[in-house]
N, C-alpha and C positions, 0 to 999 in steps of 0.2 A: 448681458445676453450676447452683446459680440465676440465679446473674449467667451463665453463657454463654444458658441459654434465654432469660432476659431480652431480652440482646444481641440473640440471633436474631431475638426477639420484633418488636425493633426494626426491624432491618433487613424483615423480610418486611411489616411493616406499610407500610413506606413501599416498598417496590419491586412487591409484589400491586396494589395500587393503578394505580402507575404503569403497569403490565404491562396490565393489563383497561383502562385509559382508552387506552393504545395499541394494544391490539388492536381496540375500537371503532373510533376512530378510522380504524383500516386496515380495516376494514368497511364506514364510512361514507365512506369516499375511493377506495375499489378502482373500478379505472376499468370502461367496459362490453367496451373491446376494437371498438369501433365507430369504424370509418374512415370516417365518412361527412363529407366537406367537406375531405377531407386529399388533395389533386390533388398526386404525387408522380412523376415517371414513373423508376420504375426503369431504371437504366444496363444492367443484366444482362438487361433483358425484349431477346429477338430476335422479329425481322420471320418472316414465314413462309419456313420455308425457310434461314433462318439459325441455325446455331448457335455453339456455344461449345466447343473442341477446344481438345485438350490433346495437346502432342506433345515430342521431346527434339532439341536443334538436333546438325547433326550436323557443318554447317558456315558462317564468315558471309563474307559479301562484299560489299564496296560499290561499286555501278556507280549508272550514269546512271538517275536515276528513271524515266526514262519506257522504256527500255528494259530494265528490271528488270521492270517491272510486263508487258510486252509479251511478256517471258520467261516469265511466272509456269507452276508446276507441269514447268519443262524445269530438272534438275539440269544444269548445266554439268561436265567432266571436274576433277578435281582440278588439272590444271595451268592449265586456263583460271580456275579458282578463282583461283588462286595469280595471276597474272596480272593480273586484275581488281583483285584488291586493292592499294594504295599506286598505282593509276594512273586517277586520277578523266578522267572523260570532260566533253566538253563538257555544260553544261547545271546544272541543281543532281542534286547524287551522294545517293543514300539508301544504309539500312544493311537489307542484305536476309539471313534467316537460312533457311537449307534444313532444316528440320525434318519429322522423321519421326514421324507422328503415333499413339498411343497406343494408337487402333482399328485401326491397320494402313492398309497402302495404299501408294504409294509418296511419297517426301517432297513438300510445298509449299515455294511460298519465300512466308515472311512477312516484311511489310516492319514495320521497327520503329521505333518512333516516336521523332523527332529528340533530346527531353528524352533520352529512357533511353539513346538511342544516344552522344548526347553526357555525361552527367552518370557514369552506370553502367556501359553497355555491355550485350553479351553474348557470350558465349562457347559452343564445343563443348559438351555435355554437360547443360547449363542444360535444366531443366524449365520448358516456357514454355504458358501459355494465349491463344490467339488466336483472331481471330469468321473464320468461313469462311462469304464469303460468293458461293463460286461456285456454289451450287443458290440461289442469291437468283432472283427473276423480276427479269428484265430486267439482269442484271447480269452483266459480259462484261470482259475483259481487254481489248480490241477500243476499247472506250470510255476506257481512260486511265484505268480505277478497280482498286486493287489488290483482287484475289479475298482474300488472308489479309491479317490485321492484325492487330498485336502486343497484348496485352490484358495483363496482368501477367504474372508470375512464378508457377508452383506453387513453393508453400513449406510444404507442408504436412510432409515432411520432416524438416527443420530444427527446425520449432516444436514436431513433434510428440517429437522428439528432446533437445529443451529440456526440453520437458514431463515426461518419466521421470527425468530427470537430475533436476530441481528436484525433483519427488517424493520420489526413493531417498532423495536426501540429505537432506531434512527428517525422513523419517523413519526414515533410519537416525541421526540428532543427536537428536528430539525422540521419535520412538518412537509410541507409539500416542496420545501428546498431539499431536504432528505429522500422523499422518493424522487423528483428530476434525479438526484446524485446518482442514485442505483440504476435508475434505466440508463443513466451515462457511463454506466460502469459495463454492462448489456453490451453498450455498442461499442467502449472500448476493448472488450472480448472478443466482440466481433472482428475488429479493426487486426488485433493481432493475429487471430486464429486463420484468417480469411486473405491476410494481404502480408503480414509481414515472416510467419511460419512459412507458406509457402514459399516465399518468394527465397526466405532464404535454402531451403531443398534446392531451387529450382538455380542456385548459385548468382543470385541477382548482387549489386554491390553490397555488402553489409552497411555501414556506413551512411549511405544516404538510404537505404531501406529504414534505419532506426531513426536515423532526422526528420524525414519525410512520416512514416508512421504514428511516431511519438508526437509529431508538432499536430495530425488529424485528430489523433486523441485528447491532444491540451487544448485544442478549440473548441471541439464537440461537447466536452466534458463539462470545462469551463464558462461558456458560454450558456451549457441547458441545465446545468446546475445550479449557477449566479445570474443569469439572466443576462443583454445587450444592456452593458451600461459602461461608463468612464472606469470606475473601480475596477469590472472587471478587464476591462481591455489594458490598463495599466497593470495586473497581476498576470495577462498573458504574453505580455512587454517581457515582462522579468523573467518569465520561465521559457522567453526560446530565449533569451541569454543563457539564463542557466544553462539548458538544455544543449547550446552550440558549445561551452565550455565545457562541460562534459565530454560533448561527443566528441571534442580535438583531444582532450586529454585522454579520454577514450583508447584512440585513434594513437596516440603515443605510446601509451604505454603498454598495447597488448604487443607491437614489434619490440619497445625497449626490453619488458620484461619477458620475452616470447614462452606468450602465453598460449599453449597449445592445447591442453587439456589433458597432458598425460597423466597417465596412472587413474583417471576416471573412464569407467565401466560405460557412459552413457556417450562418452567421446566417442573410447573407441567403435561401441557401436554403428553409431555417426559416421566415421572415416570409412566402415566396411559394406556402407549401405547403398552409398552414392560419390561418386566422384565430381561431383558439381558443390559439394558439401565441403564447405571449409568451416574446420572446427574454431582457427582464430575469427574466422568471421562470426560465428555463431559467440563465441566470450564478448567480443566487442562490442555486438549487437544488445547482448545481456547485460554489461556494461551499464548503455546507456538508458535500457529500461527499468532497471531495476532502484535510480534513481527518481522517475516521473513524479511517484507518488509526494513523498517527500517532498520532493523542489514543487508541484504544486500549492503544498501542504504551506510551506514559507511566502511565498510569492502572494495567494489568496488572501494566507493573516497578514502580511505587510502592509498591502495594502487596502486591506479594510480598516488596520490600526490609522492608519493617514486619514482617513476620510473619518474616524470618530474623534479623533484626536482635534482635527478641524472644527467640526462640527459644537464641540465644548467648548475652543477658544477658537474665532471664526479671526480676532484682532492680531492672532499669533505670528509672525514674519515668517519666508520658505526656512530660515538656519534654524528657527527656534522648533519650529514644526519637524525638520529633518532628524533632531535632536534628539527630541522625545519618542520621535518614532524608533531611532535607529535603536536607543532604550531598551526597546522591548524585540526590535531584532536580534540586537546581544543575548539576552534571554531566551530565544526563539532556539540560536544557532548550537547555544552549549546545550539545550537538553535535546535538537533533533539530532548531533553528533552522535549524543548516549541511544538515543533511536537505530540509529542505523548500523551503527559498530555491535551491539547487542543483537539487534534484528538478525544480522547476517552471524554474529555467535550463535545465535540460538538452531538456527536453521541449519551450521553445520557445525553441530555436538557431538556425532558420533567421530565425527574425522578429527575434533582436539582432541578427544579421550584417546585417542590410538593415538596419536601422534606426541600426547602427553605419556603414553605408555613408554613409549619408544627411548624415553629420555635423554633426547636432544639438546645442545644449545638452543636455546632462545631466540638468538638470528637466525641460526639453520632452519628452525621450525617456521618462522615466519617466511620465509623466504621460500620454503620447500614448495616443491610442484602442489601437494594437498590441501597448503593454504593460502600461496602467494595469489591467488586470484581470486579469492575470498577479499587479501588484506588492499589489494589493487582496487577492487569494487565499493569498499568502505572511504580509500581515500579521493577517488574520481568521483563518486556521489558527495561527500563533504565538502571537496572545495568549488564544485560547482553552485552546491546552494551556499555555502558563504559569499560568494559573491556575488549571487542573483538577489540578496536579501538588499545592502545597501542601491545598488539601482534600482530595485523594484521601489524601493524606498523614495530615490530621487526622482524618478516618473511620476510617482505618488504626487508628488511634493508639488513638482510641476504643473500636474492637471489638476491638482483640487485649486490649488491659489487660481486656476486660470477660468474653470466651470465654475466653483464654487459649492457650495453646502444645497442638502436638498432645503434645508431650515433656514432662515432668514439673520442675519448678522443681530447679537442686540440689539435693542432699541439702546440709543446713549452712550454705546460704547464704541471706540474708535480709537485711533493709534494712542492718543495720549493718555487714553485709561481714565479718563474723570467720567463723571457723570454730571449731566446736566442738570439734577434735581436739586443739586446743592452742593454746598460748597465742599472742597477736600479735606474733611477734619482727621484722615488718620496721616499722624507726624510721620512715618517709619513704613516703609517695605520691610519687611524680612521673608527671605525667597526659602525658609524652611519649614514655613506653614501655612498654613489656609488660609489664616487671617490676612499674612503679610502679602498674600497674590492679588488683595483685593483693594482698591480704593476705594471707601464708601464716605457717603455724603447723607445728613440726618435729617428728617421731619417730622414733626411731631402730628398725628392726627387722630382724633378718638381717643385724646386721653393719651397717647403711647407711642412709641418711635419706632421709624420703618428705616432699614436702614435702605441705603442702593447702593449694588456694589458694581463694578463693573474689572473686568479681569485682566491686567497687562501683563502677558504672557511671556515676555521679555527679561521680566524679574522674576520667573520662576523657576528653578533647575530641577525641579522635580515632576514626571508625569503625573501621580496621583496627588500632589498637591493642586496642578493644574485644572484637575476635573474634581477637585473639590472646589476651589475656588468658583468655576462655572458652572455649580449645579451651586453653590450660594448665593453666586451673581439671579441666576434665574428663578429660585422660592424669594430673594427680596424682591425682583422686577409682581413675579404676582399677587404677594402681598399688600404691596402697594396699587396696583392694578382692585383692587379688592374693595381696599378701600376706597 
């Protein structure tokens, strides 16, 4: 009991600390929420007289642009529909969709725009959003200009369908550690939405905005997720390591490789909206969140693999325990690599497809402005959690030998592996099976032998031999209890 208070002692000394200079810090950087100098003009702002409707198509047709638009708000008969369609007129053919709008009324024809017409489509039944601009002043079919026009998709549907689905099942698997997880996800949204978007508009350090930020959210998260315990406070050890290695590497390599954001549409947006807006800040920033999950993801299993690993052989030394742990980090590190290298392919596919078009060298392409900060973000997030894995490993290692198991060490087993029930009748260890992990000692009672095994964890070089041996050690221990 001394040494676990100790432990703890430890741990809170250095993470109180860390906690109050980050909550400062998010004190001293919380933005004002003040737009002033930030000239942005919203897509979705309408003209007087313009709005934003929502309706369900109910049929589509492609005729002559300028006679579609000349049409507009006259539903033609199903068969002239029919008709219309696969027999393009002189002139250029647009994609015109008859929709019934939401508020009621009778259907419009909106004309939809060539990308979606050509790339997606659209179909009967589609929930669509388009600008209705026939109460516009001065605007008339008469003129050549279409009254409706295609604006996205409603998809609220779908996502929101998505959204219950991902719920149930996380917390019908994880249970009420599952829902904490999500309401931690709630106020990690919050965290960025509220303190670290703004603050970067408002030109605050990038830098310490994503240290400060990201360390609120690996508390909050970690904490009302897994709960105040040694396990977790050594997994939140390891991810502001990860987390500061990042952020320096971070921090190098958007000046080494000056990373600017050219040739993206959402940069230069950015650079023409506000002058307090720095777009290296904003990569750098991106940089280091885009690892969070991840290095959570390592640092959590790490060190919960330490505290079960203990738990099955309680006799095990810190080398032998580090060992088997780090086992399963090795494991950890090469499939979250494929994670994240993938993750970040997947999410910019259209920019390799073009860029694979282009038919480039191979370094040119990596290197090129469209995806040097994609390849920057894959290798700054990987060597951060490779290295947060083996420390979060040795923290582990440290606090469980020092608190200890929530379960009680065997009864009979202790460093030299015998058991007290009887004598040592197996000749031979051999450290590549169950058997060999075990010294067992024999009695005969009721007719039959019980063995007792008890598990010296020193002669085993393998994890799952290890927690076979300790889940044999403990059906003999109750056996014999039994009888």
């Amino acid at each position: 009991m001394a040494a676990r208070r100790k432990a703890n002692r430890i741990l809170a000394a250095v993470l109180i600390p860390l906690t109050l200079l980050t909550l400062a810090g998010m004190a001293m950087l919380w933005p004002s929420g003040s737009k002033e100098g930030v000239s942005l003009a919203n897509p979705y702002s309408a003209a007087p007289g313009v709005t934003f409707d929502t309706g369900t198509i109910q049929s589509v047709v492609t005729e002559n642009c300028m006679q579609g638009v000349a049409q507009q708000g006259q539903q033609p008969p199903a068969e002239q529909s029919q008709s219309q369609q696969g027999q393009p007129q002189q002139g250029s053919d647009c994609t015109f969709a008859f929709t019934e709008p939401d508020q009621g009324g009778s259907p419009v024809k909106v004309v939809i725009n060539p990308d979606v017409a050509t790339s997606h489509g659209v179909k009967t039944g589609d929930q669509i959003r388009y600008l209705n601009l026939s109460n516009a002043q001065g605007a008339s079919a008469s003129q050549g200009s279409p009254a409706f026009i295609f604006v996205d998709f409603v998809r609220t549907l779908p996502i929101v369908l998505l959204a219950l689905v991902y719920a149930a099942v996380v917390i019908a698997v994880a249970r009420w550690r599952g829902l904490r997880a999500l309401i931690g996800l709630v106020g990690a949204y919050f965290v960025l939405a509220s303190f670290m978007l703004p603050g970067l508009v408002e030109g605050k350090p990038p830098l310490l905005l994503a240290l400060v930020g990201s360390t609120v959210i690996m508390i909050g998260v970690l904490y009302f997720a897994h709960g105040f315990s040694a396990r977790t406070s050594t997994a939140l050890l390891g991810t502001m390591f990860g987390l500061g290695i990042t952020a320096l590497l971070a921090a190098w390599a958007t000046g080494a490789a000056n990373l600017a954001g050219v040739g993206n549409h959402e940069a230069t947006t950015l650079v023409n909206t506000s002058a307090n807006i720095s777009i290296s800040g904003v990569i750098l920033c991106g940089l280091i969140i885009s690892g969070l999950g991840v290095l959570n993801d390592v640092t959590i299993t790490q060190s919960s693999a330490v505290w079960e690993l203990y738990e099955l052989a309680p006799g095990s030394s810190s080398r032998k325990l580090f060992t088997s742990a780090m086992r399963i980090g090795r494991d950890h590190i090469a499939s979250t690599v494929y994670t994240i290298a993938f993750a970040y392919a997947g999410a910019a596919l259209p920019i390799l497809i073009i860029v694979m078009l282009y038919d480039r060298p191979l370094a040119d392409t990596l290197t090129s402005a469209e995806l040097s900060e994609e390849v920057i973000r894959t290798l700054v997030g990987s060597i951060g959690l490779v290295l947060a894995i083996p420390v979060t490993t040795l923290i582990a290692v440290l606090v469980v030998k020092a608190t200890g198991s929530r379960g009680a060490e065997l009864p009979g087993s202790g460093a030299g592996g015998t058991d007290t029930a009887g004598t040592d009748t197996a000749g031979t260890d051999d450290g590549d099976s169950a058997a060999g992990a075990v010294r067992s000692g024999g009695a005969v009672r009721s007719g039959r032998a019980v063995t007792h095994a008890a598990v010296n964890p020193d002669d085993v070089n393998d994890t799952g031999t290890l927690a076979a041996a300790a889940l044999q050690t403990r059906r003999g221990r109750r056996a014999a209890e039994r009888d």
